[in-house]
C-alpha positions in Angstrom: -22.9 -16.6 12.6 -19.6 -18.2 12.1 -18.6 -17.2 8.8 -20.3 -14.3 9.0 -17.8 -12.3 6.3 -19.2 -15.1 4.2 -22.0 -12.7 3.7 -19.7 -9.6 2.3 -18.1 -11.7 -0.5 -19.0 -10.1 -4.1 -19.7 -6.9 -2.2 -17.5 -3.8 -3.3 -17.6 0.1 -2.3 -18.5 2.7 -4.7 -18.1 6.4 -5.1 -21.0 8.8 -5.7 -20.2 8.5 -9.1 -21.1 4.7 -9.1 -17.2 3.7 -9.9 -16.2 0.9 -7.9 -13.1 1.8 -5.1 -10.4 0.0 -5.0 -10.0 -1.9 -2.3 -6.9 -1.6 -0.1 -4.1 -4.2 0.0 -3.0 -6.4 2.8 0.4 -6.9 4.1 1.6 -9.9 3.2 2.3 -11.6 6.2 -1.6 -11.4 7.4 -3.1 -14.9 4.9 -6.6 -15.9 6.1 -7.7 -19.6 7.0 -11.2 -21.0 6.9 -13.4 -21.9 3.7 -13.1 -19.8 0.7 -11.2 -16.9 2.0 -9.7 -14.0 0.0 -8.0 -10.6 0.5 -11.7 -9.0 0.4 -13.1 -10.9 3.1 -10.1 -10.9 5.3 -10.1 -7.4 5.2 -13.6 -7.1 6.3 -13.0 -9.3 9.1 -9.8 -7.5 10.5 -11.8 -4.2 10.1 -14.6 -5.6 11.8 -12.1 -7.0 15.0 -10.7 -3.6 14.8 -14.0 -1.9 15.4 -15.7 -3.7 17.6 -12.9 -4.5 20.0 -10.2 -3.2 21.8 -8.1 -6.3 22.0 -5.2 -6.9 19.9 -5.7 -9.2 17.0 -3.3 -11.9 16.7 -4.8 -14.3 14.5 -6.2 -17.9 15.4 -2.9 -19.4 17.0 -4.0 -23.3 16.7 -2.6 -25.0 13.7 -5.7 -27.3 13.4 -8.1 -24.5 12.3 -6.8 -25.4 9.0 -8.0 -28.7 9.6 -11.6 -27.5 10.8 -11.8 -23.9 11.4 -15.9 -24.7 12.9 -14.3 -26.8 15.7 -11.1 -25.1 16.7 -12.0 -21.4 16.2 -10.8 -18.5 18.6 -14.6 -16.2 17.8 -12.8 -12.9 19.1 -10.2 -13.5 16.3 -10.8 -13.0 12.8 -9.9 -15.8 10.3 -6.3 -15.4 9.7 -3.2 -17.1 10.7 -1.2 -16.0 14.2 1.4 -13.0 12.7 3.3 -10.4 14.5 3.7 -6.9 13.9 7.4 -6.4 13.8 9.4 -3.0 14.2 10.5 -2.9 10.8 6.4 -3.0 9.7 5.4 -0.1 11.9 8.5 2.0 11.1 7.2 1.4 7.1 3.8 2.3 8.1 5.0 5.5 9.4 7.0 6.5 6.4 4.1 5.5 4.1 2.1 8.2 6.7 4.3 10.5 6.6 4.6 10.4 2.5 0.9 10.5 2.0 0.6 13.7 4.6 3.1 15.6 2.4 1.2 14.4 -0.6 -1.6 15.7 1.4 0.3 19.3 2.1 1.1 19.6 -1.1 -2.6 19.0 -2.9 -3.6 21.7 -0.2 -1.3 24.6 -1.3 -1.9 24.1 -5.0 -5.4 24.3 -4.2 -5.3 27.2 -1.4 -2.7 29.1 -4.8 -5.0 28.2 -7.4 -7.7 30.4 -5.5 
């Protein structure tokens, strides 16, 4: 199908506890195109690329699929505009890593002292 994210809208994880998780957010610079898209369903179709493929995703590069995303649709793409991953974004990314992994580190010893 075409729109096939279409079919995850209104869908949300939840824990074993039933509480709904929070879903992640997108960098700013990565806006979908197509009918009724949203940060939920963009996410699930940049996963999905991710996942299934082991070509870079780029984005649909022709301006007209805001016109009429059905006719000028790149199908190995999901439905976002072209964006580029800069420098500056992947040296971010690996701070945010590297702050979570301490986080991480930390939450381990307490736990590995508390015993």
């Amino acid at each position: 199908q075409l729109f096939w994210e279409k079919r995850l809208q209104g869908l949300s994880a939840s824990d074993v506890s039933e509480q709904i998780i929070k879903s992640m957010e997108l960098p700013k610079g990565l806006q979908g195109v197509g009918p009724g898209n949203n940060d939920n369903t963009l996410l699930s179709a940049v996963a999905s690329a991710l996942h299934t493929s082991s070509a870079p995703i780029t984005g649909q590069h022709s301006a007209a699929v805001e016109k009429n995303p059905a006719v000028w649709l790149n199908t190995s793409q999901p439905l976002c505009k072209a964006f580029i991953v800069t420098d500056d974004d992947i040296r971010k990314q690996e701070e945010r890593v590297q702050q979570v992994r301490k986080k991480l580190e930390e939450a381990l010893m307490a736990d590995i002292l508390s015993r």
